[in-house]
C-alpha positions as CSV (number, residue, x, y, z in Angstrom):
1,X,21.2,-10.3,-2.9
2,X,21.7,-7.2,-5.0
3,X,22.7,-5.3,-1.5
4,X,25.1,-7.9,-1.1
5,X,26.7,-7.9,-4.4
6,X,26.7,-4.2,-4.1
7,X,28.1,-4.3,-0.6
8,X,25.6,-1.3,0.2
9,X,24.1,-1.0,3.6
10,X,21.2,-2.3,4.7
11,X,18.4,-0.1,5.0
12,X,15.0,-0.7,7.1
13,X,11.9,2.1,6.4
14,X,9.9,2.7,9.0
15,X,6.5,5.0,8.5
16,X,5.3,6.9,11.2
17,X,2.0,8.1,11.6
18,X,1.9,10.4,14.8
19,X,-1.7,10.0,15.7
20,X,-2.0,6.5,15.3
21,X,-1.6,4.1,18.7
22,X,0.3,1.5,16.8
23,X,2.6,3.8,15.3
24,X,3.2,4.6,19.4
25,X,4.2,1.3,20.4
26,X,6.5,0.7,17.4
27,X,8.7,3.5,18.8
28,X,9.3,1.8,21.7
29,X,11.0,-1.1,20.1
30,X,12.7,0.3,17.4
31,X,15.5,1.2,18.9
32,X,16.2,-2.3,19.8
33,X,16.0,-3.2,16.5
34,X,18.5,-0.7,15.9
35,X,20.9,-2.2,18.5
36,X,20.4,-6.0,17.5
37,X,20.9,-5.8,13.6
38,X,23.5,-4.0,11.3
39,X,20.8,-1.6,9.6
40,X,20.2,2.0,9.2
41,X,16.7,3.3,10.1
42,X,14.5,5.7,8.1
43,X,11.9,7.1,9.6
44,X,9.2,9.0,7.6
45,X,6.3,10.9,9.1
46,X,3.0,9.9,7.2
47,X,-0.5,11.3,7.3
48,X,-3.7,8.6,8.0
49,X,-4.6,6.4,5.5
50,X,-6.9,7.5,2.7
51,X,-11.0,6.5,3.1
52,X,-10.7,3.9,0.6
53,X,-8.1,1.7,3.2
54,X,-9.8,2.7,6.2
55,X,-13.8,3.3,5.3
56,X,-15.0,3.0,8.5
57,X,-12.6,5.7,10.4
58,X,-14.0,6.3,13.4
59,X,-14.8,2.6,14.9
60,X,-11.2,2.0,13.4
61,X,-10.0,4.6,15.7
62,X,-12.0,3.3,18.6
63,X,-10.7,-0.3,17.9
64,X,-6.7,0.7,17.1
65,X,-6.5,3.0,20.7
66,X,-8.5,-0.1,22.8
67,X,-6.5,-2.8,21.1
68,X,-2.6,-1.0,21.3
69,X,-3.8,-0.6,25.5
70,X,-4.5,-4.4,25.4
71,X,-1.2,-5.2,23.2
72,X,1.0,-3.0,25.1
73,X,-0.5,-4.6,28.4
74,X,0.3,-7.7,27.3
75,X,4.3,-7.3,25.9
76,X,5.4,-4.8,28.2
77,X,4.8,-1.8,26.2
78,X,3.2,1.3,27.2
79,X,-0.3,2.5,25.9
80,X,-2.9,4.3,27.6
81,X,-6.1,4.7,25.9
82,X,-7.1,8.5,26.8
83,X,-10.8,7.6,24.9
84,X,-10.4,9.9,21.9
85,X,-8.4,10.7,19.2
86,X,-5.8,13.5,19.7
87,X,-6.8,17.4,19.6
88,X,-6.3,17.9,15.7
89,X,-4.5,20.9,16.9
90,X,-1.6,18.7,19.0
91,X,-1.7,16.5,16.2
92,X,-0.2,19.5,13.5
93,X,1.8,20.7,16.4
94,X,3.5,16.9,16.8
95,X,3.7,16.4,12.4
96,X,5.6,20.0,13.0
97,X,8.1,19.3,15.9
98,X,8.7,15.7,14.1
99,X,8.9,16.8,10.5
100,X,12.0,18.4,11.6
101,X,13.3,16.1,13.8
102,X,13.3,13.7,11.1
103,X,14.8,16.1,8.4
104,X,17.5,16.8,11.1
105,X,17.2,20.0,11.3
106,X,16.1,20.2,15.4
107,X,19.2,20.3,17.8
108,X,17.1,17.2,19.7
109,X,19.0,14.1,21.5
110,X,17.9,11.3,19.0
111,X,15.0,11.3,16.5
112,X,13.3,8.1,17.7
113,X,13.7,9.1,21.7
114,X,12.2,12.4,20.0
115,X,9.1,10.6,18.3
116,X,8.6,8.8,21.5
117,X,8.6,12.3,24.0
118,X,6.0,13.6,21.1
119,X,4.2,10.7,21.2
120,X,3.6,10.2,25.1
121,X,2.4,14.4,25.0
122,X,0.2,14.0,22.2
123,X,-1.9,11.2,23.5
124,X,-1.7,13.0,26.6
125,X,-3.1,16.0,25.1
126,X,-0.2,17.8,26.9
127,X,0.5,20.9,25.0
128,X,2.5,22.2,27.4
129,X,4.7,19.2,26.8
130,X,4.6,19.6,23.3
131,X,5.7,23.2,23.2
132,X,8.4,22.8,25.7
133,X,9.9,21.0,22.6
134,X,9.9,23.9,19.9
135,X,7.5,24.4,17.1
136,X,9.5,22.6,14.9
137,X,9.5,23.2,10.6
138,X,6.4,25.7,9.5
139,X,3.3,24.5,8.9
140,X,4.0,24.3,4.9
141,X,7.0,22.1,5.0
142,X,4.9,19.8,7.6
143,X,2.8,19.4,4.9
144,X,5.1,18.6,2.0
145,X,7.2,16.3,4.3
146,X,4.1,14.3,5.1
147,X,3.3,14.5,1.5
148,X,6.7,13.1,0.7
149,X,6.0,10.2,3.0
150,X,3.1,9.5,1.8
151,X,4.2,9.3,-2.1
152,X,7.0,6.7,-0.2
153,X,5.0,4.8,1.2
154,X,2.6,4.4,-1.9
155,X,5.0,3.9,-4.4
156,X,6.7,1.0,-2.3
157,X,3.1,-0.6,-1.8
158,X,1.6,0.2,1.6
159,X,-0.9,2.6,3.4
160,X,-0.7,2.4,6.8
161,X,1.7,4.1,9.5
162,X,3.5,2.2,12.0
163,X,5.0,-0.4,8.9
164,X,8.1,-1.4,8.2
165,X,9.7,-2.1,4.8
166,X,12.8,-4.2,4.2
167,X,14.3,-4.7,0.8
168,X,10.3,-5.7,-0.7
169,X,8.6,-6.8,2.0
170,X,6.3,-5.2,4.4
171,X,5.6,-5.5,8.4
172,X,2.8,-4.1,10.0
173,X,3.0,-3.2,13.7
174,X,4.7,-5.1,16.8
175,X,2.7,-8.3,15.6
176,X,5.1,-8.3,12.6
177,X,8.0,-7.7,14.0
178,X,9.5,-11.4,14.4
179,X,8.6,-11.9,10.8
180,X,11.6,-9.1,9.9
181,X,13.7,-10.2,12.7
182,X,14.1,-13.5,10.8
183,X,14.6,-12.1,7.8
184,X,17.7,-9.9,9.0
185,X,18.7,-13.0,10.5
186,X,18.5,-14.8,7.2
187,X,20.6,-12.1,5.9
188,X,23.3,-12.0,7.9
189,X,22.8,-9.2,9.9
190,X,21.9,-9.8,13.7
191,X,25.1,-8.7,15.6
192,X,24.8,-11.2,18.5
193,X,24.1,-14.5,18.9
194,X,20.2,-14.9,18.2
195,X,18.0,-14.9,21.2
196,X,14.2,-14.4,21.4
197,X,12.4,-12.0,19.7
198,X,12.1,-8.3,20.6
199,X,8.7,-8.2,21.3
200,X,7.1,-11.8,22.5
201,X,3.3,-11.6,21.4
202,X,1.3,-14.1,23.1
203,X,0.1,-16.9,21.1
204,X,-2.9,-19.6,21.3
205,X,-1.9,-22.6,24.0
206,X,-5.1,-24.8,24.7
207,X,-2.7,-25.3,28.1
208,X,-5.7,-25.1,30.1
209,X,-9.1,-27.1,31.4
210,X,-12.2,-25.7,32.4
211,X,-13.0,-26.5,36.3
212,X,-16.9,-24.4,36.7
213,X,-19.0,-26.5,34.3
214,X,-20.0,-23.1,32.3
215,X,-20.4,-23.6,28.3
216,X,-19.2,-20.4,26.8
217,X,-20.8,-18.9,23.6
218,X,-18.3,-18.7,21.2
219,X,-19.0,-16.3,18.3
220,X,-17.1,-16.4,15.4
221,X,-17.9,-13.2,13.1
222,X,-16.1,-14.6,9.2
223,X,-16.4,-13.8,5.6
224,X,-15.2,-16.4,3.0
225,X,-13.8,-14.1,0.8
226,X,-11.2,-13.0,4.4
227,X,-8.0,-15.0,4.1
228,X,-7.5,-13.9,8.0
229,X,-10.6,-15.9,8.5
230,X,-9.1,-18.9,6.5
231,X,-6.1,-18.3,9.3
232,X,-8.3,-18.3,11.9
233,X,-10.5,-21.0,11.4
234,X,-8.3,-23.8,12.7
235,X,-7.5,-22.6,15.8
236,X,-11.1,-21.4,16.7
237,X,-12.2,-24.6,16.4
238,X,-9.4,-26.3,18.7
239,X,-10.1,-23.4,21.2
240,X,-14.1,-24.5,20.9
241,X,-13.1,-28.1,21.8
242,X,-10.5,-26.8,24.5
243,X,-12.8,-25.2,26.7
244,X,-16.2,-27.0,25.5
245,X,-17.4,-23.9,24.0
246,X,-20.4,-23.7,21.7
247,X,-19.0,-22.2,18.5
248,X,-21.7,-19.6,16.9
249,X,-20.6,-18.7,13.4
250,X,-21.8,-15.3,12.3
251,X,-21.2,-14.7,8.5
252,X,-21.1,-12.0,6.8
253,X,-21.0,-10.6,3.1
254,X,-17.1,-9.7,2.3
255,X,-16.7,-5.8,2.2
256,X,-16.4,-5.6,-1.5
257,X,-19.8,-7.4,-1.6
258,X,-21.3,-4.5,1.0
259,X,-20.0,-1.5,-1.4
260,X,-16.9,-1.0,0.6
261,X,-13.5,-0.4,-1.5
262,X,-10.8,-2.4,-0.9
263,X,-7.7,-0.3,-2.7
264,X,-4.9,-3.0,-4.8
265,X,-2.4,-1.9,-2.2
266,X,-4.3,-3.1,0.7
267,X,-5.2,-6.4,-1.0
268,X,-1.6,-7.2,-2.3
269,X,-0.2,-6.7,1.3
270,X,-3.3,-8.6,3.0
271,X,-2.5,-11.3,0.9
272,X,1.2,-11.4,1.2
273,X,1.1,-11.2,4.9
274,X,-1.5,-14.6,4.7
275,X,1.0,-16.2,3.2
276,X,3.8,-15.5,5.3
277,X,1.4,-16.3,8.9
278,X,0.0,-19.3,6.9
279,X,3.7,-20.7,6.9
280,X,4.2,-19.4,10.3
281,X,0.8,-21.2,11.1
282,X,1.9,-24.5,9.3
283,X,-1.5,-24.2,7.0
284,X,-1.4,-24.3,2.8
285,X,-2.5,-21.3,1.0
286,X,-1.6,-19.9,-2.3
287,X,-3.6,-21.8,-4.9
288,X,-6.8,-19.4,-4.5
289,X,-10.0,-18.8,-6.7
290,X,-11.4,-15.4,-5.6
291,X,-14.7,-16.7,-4.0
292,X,-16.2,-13.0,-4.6
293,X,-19.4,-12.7,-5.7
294,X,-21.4,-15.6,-6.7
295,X,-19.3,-18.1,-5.1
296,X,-19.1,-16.7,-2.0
297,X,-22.9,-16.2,-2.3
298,X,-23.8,-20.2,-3.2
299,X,-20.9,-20.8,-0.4
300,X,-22.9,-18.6,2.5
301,X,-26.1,-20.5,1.6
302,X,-24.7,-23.4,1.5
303,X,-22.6,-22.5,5.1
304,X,-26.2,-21.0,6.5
305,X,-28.0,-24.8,6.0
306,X,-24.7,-26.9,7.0
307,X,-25.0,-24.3,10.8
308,X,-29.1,-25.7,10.9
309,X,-27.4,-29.5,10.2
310,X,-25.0,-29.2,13.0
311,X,-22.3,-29.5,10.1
312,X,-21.3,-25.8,9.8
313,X,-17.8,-25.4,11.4
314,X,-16.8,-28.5,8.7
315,X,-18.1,-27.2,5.7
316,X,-16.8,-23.6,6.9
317,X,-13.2,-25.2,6.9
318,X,-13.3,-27.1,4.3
319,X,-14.7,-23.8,1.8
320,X,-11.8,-21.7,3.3
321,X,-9.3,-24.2,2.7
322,X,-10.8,-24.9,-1.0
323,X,-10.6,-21.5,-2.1
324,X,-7.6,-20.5,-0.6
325,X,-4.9,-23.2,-0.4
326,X,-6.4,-25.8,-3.4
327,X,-7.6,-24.1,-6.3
328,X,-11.2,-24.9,-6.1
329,X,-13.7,-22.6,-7.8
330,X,-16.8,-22.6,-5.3
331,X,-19.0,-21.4,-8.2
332,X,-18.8,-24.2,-9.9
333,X,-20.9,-27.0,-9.2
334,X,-18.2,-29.5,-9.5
335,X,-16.1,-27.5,-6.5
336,X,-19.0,-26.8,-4.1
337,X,-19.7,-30.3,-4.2
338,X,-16.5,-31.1,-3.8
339,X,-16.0,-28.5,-1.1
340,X,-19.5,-29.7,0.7
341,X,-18.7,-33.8,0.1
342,X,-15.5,-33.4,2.9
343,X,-18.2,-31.8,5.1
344,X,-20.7,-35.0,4.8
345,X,-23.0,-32.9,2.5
346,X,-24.5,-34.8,-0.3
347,X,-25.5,-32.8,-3.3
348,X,-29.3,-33.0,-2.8
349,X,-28.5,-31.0,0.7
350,X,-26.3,-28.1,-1.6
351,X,-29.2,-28.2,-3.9
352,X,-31.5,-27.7,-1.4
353,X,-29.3,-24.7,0.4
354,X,-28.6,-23.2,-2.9
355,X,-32.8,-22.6,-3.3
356,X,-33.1,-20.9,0.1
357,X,-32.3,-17.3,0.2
358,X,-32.7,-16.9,3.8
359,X,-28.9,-16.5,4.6
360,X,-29.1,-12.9,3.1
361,X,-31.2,-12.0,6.0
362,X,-28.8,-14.2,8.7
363,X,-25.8,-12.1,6.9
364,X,-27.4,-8.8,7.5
365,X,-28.4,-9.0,11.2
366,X,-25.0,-10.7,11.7
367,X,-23.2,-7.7,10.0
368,X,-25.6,-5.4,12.2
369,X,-24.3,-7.2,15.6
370,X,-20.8,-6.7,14.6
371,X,-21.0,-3.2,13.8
372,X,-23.1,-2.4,17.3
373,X,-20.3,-4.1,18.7
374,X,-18.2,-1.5,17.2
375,X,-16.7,-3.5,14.8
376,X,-16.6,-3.6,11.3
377,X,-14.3,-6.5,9.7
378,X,-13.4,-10.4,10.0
379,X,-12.5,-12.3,11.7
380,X,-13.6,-11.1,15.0
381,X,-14.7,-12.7,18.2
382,X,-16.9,-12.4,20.8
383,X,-17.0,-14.9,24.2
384,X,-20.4,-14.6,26.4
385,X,-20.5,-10.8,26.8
386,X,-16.9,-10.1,27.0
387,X,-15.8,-7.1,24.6
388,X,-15.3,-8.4,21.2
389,X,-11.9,-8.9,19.4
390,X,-10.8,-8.5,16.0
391,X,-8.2,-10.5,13.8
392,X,-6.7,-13.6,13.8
393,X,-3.8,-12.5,15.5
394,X,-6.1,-11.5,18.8
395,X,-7.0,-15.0,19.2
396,X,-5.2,-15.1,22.3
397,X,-7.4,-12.5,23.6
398,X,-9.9,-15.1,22.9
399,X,-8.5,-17.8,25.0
400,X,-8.1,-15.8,27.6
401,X,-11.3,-14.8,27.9
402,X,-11.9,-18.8,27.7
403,X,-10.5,-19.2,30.6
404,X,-11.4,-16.5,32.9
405,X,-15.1,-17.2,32.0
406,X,-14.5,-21.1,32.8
407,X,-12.3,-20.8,35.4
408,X,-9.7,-22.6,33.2
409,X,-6.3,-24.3,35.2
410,X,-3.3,-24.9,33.3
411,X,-2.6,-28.6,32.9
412,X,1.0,-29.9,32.2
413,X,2.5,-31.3,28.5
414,X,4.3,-34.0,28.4
């Protein structure tokens, strides 16, 4: 509104993080977005994101470089996994070539075409490649311009490369592209008539049927203090009954609750972005009592009996849906027995979970599975012995290991 009344342009931050795989795939498409919408792009190079936002670096890595391969796969993109991170040295060769492409002060075609020539050598580990394009601004200006990013990106309330920032809101990766699309459609500012979105990520169907007779194990890694498990819980349960899988839920203690930091920044954006799928999602959220500490703690030992009753996957949604979307405190008794009553739990069986302390033990050998998985956070997935997945927004990696493991065939909607 104020850019409006102003009559100021309309700008679109984008933060680039050169050895990250998602930061990659953004390139790709933002000079579409470029095309389709009156904006101006700023790009910004940006180091990694501090321990505290990504405390477990190296299966992060891992994860981010075999995920981007399967997301690019799957939209059109390009992304080849080499197995590794970058040669650090590339990588301050890449910061240097881009810090002054992005500065303007290289005599290069276009500073996204640029980023994207960079970012093919790097995770090619092609120096040749790289020096063929000039060493760019000296190592000490690299530095402060990635600085300079940095202190950007902080003070506008983010922490992670390959994001996007419009006029207070944030968008993380390709997944979050359509989510800024329709707000620069909102605004005014598509310059053609609106078609589909630039990048079309796959979503959950149930469009197909078993045909082999196989059960799959469905495990479903979730915290109750995860939002993005709240997300998720739904649709893991429809995907369950879709292809007659039997559900296996895996809780875990929340991060926090494990001695893992979890920086304001990080939380403020995790919880923004909820909302904003949520809607996407059709679910409620917004009226939330934290369930940290002992609620989540009466909640998992409560959860850990309901799984032994055969009830689990109903008190499981109904918890998530109590603490996150109606305003019920789970560490009351009054709200856990209201949470457990939708689920067909009485309160003599939450008494009777709340004195058994053998969910700490469930919680631990769960968390120890995820992490040999090479995993670290919720929700992720795992079907029979396929790799596992992470995040709600992967759930259609899920299905379709659903159906190649049943042998699923489409079936037709009428």
């Amino acid at each position: 509104m104020q850019r409006r009344i102003r009559g100021g342009e309309a700008v679109v931050h984008y933060f680039h993080q050169v050895d990250d795989p998602y930061s990659h795939l953004m390139l790709q498409i933002l000079p579409a977005l470029a095309t389709n919408y009156e904006i101006r792009l700023a790009p910004h190079l940006v180091p990694p994101p501090v321990d505290a936002a990504a405390p477990d670096r190296g299966r992060l890595e891992s994860w981010s470089r075999r995920d981007a391969g399967s997301l690019a796969e799957a939209t059109g993109l390009v992304f080849a996994d080499p197995g590794q991170q970058p040669d650090p040295s590339l990588t301050s060769l890449a910061n240097r070539v881009l810090a002054a492409t992005f500065q303007g002060e290289a005599p290069l075609e276009s500073p996204l075409n640029t980023a994207t020539t960079v970012g093919d050598a790097l995770w090619r580990n092609d120096q040749a490649a790289l020096a063929r394009l000039g060493i760019g601004a000296a190592a000490e200006q690299a530095t402060a311009i990635l600085a300079a990013g940095s202190a950007k990106r902080a003070r506008l309330g983010h922490y992670l490369g390959a994001t996007l920032y419009f006029e207070g809101e944030w968008y993380w990766g390709v997944d979050r592209l359509s989510h800024l699309e329709q707000r620069l459609r909102s605004a005014g500012l598509a310059r053609t008539a609106e078609g589909p979105w630039i990048v079309q990520v796959p979503r959950v169907e149930c469009r197909h049927r078993p045909t082999n007779g196989h059960r799959p194990e469905l495990h479903f890694f979730c915290s109750l203090r995860s939002p993005y498990t709240y997300l998720a819980v739904a649709r893991v349960l429809e995907l369950a009954r879709c292809y007659d899988a039997r559900l296996l839920l895996r809780f875990v203690l929340p991060m926090v609750m494990r001695g893992l930091p979890v920086p304001r920044d990080k939380r403020l954006y995790i919880l923004r972005d909820s909302k904003r799928e949520a809607e996407f999602l059709g679910l409620p959220f917004g009226r939330i009592v934290d369930p940290v500490g002992a609620p989540t703690e009466c909640g998992l030992a409560v959860l850990h009996r309901a799984i032994e009753a055969g009830e689990g996957p109903q008190f499981l949604e109904s918890f998530m849906r109590g603490v996150w979307a109606e305003g019920l405190d789970a560490g009351s008794n009054a709200g856990l027995r209201a949470i457990a009553g939708r689920a067909r739990l009485d309160a003599a069986f939450v008494k009777a979970a709340l004195s058994d302390t053998h969910w700490r033990e469930v919680a631990r050998a769960n968390r120890e599975e995820m992490l040999a998985l090479g995993l670290w956070g919720v929700p992720s997935f795992r079907v029979d012995c396929n790799p596992a997945r992470w995040g709600q927004d992967r759930l259609w990696q899920v299905e379709r290991d659903l159906i190649a493991t049943t042998q699923a065939k489409p079936v037709n909607r009428t």
